[in-house]
C-alpha positions in Angstrom: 0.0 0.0 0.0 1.2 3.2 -1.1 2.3 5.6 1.6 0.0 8.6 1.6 -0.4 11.5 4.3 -4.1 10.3 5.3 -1.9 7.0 6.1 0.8 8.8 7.4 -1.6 10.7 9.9 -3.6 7.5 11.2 0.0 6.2 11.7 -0.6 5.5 16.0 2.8 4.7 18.3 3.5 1.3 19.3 5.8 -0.2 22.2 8.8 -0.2 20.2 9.6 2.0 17.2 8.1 0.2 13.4 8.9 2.0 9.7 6.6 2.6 7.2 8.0 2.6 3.6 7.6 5.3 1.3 9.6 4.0 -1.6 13.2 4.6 -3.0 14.4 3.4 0.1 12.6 6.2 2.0 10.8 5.5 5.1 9.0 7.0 8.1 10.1 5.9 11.1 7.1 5.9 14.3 8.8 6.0 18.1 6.9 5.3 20.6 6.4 8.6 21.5 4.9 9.3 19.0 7.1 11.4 16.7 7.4 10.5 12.7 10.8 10.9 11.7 12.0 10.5 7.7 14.6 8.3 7.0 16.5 7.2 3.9 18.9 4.0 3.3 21.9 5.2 1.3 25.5 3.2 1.2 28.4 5.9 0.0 31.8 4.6 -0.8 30.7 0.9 -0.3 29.5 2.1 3.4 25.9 1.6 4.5 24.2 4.7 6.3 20.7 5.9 7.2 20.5 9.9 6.5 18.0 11.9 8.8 15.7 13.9 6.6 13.5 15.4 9.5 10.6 15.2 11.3 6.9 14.9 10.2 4.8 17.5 9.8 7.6 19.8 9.7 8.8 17.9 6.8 6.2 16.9 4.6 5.9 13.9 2.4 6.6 15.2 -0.9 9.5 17.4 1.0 11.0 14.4 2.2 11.1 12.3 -1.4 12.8 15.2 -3.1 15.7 15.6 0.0 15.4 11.7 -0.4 16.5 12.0 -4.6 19.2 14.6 -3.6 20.7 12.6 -1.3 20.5 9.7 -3.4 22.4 11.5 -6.1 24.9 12.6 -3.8 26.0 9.3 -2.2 26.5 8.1 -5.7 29.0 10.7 -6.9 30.4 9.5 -3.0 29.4 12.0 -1.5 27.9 12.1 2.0 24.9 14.2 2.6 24.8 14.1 6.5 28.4 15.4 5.4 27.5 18.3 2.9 25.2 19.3 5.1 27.0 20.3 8.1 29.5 21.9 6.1 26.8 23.9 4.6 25.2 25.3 8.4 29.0 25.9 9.4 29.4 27.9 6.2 26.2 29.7 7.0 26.9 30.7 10.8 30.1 31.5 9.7 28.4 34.5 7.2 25.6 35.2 10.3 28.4 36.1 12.3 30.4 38.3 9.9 27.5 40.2 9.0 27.0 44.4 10.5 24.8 43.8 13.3 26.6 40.6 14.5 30.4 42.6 14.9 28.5 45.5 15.9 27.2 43.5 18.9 30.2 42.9 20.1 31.6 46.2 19.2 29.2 47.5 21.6 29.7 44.8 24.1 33.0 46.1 24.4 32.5 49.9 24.6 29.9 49.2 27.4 33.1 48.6 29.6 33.8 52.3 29.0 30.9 54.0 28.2 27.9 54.9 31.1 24.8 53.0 30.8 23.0 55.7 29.2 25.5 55.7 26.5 25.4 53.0 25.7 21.7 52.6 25.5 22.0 55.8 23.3 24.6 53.8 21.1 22.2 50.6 20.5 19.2 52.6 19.8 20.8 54.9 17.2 22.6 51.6 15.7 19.0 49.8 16.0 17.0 52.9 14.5 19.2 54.3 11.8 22.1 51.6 11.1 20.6 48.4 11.2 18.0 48.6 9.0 20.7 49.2 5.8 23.8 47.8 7.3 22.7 44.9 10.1 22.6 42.0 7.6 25.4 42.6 5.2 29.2 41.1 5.6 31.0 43.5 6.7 33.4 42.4 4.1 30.7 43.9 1.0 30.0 47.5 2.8 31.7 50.2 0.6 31.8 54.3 1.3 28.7 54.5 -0.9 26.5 52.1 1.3 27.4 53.8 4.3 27.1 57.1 3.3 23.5 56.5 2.6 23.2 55.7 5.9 24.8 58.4 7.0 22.6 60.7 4.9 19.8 60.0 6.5 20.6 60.1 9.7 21.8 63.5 8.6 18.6 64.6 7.5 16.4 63.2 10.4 19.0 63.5 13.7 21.9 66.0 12.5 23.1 65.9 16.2 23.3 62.1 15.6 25.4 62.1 12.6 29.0 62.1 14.4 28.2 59.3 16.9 26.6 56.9 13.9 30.2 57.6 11.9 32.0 56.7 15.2 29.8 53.5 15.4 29.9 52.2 11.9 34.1 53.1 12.2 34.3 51.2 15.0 32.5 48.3 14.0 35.0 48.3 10.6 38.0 48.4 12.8 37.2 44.8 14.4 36.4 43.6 11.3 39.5 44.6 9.5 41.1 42.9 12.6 39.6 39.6 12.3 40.0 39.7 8.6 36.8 40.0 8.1 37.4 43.4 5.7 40.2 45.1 3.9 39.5 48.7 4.7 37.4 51.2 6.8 34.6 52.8 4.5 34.0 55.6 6.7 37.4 56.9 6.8 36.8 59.1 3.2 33.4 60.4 4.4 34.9 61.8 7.8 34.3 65.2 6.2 31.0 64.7 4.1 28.6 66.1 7.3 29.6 68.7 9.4 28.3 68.7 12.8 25.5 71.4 13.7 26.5 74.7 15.2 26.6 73.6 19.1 24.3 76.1 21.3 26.0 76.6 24.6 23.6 77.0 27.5 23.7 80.5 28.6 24.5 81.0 32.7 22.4 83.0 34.4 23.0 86.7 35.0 23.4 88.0 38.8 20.7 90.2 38.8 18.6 86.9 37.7 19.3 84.6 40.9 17.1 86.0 43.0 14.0 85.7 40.9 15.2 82.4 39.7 15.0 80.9 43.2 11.9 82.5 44.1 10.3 80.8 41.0 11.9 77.8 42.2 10.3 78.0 45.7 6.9 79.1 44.7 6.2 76.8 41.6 4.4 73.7 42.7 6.4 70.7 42.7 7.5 68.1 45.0 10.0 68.9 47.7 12.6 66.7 46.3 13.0 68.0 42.8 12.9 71.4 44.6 15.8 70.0 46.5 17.3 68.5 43.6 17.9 71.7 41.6 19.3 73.0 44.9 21.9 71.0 44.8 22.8 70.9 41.6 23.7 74.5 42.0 25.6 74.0 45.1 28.0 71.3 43.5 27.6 72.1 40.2 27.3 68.5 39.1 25.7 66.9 35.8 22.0 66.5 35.9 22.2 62.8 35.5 24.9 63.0 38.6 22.3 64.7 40.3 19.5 62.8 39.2 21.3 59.1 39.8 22.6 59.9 43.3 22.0 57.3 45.9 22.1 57.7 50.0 25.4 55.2 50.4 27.3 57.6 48.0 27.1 60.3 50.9 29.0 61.0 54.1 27.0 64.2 56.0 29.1 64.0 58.6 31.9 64.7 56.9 30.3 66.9 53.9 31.7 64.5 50.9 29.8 63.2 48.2 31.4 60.2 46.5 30.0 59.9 42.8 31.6 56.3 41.3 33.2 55.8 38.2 30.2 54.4 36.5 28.4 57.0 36.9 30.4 59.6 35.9 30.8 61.0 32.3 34.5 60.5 31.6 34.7 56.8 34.0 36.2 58.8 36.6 35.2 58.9 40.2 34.5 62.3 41.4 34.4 63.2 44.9 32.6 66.3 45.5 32.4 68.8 48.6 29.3 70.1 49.6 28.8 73.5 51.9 26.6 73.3 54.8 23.2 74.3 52.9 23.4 71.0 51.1 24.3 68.7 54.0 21.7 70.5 56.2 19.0 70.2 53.4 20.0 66.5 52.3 19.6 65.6 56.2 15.9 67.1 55.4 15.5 65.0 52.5 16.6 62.1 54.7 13.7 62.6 57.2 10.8 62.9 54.7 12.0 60.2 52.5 13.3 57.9 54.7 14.6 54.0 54.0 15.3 55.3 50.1 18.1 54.2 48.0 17.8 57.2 45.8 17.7 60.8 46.7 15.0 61.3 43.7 13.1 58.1 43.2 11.2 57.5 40.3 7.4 58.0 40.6 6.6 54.5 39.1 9.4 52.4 41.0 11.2 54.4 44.0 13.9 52.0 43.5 15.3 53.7 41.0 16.2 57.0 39.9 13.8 59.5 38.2 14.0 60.2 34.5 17.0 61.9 33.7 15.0 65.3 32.0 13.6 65.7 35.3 15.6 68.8 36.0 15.5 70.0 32.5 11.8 70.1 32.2 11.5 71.6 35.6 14.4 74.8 35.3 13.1 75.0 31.7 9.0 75.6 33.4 10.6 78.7 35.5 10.6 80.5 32.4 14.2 82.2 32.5 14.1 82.4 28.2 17.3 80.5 26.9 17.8 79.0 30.2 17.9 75.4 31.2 19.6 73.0 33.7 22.5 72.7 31.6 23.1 76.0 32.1 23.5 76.1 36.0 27.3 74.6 35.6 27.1 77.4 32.9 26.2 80.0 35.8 28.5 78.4 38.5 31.4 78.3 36.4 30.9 82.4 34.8 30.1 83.4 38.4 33.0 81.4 40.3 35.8 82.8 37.4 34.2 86.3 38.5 34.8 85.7 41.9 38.8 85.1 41.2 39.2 81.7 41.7 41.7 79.3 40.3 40.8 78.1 36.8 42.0 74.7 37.5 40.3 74.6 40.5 37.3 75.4 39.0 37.2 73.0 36.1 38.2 69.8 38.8 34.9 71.3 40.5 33.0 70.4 37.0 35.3 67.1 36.7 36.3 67.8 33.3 39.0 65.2 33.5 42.7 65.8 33.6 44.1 63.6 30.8 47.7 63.3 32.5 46.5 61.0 34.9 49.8 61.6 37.6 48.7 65.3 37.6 45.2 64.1 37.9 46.0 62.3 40.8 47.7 65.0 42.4 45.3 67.5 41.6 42.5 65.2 43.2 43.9 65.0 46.3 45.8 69.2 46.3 42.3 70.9 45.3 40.0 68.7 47.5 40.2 71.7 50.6 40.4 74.6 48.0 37.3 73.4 46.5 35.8 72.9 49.9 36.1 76.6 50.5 35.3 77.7 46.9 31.7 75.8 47.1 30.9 77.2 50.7 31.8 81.1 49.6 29.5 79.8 46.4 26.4 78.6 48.4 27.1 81.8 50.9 27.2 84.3 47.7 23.9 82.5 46.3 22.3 82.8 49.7 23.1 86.7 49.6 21.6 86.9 46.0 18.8 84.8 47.3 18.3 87.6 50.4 18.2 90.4 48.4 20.4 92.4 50.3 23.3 94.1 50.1 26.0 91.5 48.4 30.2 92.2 48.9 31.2 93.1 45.0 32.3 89.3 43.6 35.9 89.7 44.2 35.9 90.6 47.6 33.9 87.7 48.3 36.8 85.5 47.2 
């Protein structure tokens, strides 16, 4: 009785496993179990073998007589199909993981050891929005200038701001493959001056005569106490937003005024230690009291475990109203303001952590401006506290 799939179907599971031939040598085999597997007899080279075709439904009937034919034709030219086709899913996962998005994987595997978290969540999304979708599933061995500089085009057109960063990725992801082998040459190295970067608008500081209305906004707009408190302190240490925004209790020591921000959390992989004047560590005790058993200084609304939403300050300074103003521009304000007031340069920049590359001097430097910082952040917080008042403030040099 010819083999059909009504009979193939009805086929039920016995005790121990029984075939059912399909013709050619081809045959379904029925375990126990109750899976069909197809089967066909071949001998290559004088050598007896049974080749796996697959499983039933997956593999239909028809499916499995043509694989069956091939295979037959194969193992009389003496060659082995079980053989032919391993080689083939080698050959194939070897081209998977030459291609763009499989390099680029670990490219960015690899930076993450560098880079903050939000970086490199930045890097993946750009790569997954705008690179990807033209590059991900080419060899890196067949991407020329001219592919990439589509890319690059577009990204150009839709996220200028973007364009620098997607060059940097799609180099970097070249460089490990010409390393492996994998490519001759980086494509992106002729088109390094095909998109100029967008005119960067600094964040203006703001103005003396603008502090005291600023905080008064501050303290009369209706917000929670801890963002309040949160835009405090990023003008007493002058800190990044997301420094601010990420901070957690065990980074702290009141007692001793410090403020410990680790390496990972820093912008340049640094750790930063920062003083803070008494108005912080008096108000951060306050904090302590109406948020107690916290983690985070400024928890998240959905999960207090972890931090708010990075824009929190931006969006807040922004609402104040001060036109052309934003939180960026308080390190603006403290850095204008603090140059003004005749302190050190050097001190002043280690204050912002913008990272001494000789990293002897850094080390030194760490350790001689700690105390002279100290100071310089107390007369800051005093001078913003006279602003604050309204009354009669020393001229800014005197109060250095």
């Amino acid at each position: 009785m010819a083999l059909t799939d009504t009979r193939i179907r009805q086929a039920k599971p016995k005790a121990r496993p029984y075939k059912l031939a399909a013709g050619d040598g081809l045959v379904l085999l029925v375990q126990p179990n109750g899976s069909k597997l197809w089967r066909r007899r071949l001998r290559v080279n004088g050598v007896e073998t049974m080749y796996a075709i697959g499983r039933y439904p997956n593999v239909t009937l028809t499916q499995a007589r043509d694989v069956a034919r091939e295979a037959f034709t194969l193992a009389q030219q003496g060659i082995n199909p079980a053989t032919r086709r391993k080689a083939s899913k080698a050959l194939t996962a070897s081209a998977q993981s030459s291609t763009f998005r499989a390099l680029a994987g670990k490219w960015l595997e690899k930076k993450g050891k560098e880079w903050t978290q939000t970086t490199l969540r930045q890097r993946r999304r750009l790569m997954e929005h705008h690179v990807y979708p033209t590059l991900g599933d080419l060899p890196v061995g067949e991407i020329n200038s001219a592919t990439v500089f589509e890319v690059l085009e577009k990204v150009h057109s839709s996220a200028p701001s973007q364009t620098a960063f997607a060059r940097h990725c799609i180099s970097g992801v070249m460089g490990q493959a010409i390393i492996r082998g994998l490519a001759d040459a980086d494509p992106v190295y002729i088109l390094r001056d095909q998109h100029r970067a967008p005119k960067t608008v600094h964040h203006r500081p703001l103005e003396q005569k603008e502090i005291k209305p600023f905080f008064a906004a501050l303290e009369t707009t209706n917000m929670q106490e801890p963002t309040r408190i949160a835009v405090k302190l990023s003008f007493w240490t002058l800190s990044r937003s997301r420094e601010v925004i990420g901070a957690r209790w065990n980074e702290f020591d009141l007692d001793e005024g410090i403020w410990t921000i680790p390496a990972a959390r820093m912008k340049k992989r640094e750790q930063h230690v920062v003083p803070l004047p008494t108005q912080a560590v008096e108000t951060l005790k306050l904090l302590c009291t109406l948020m107690p058993n916290r983690e985070v200084l400024f928890p998240n609304g959905h999960d207090p475990k972890r931090p708010a939403g990075h824009t929190l300050l931006y969006k807040v300074v922004t609402r104040l109203g001060f036109k052309g103003f934003t939180a960026h521009g308080i390190r603006a304000t403290g850095s204008t303001m603090l140059h003004d007031m005749a302190f050190r340069s050097e001190v002043i920049e280690h204050q912002l952590a913008h990272v001494e590359r000789n990293k002897t001097k850094a080390a030194y430097n760490r350790a001689g401006y700690f105390e002279e910082r100290r100071q310089m952040m107390q007369a800051w917080a005093d001078y913003l506290d006279g602003l604050r008042a309204g009354g009669k403030v020393s001229p800014i040099k005197q109060v250095a």
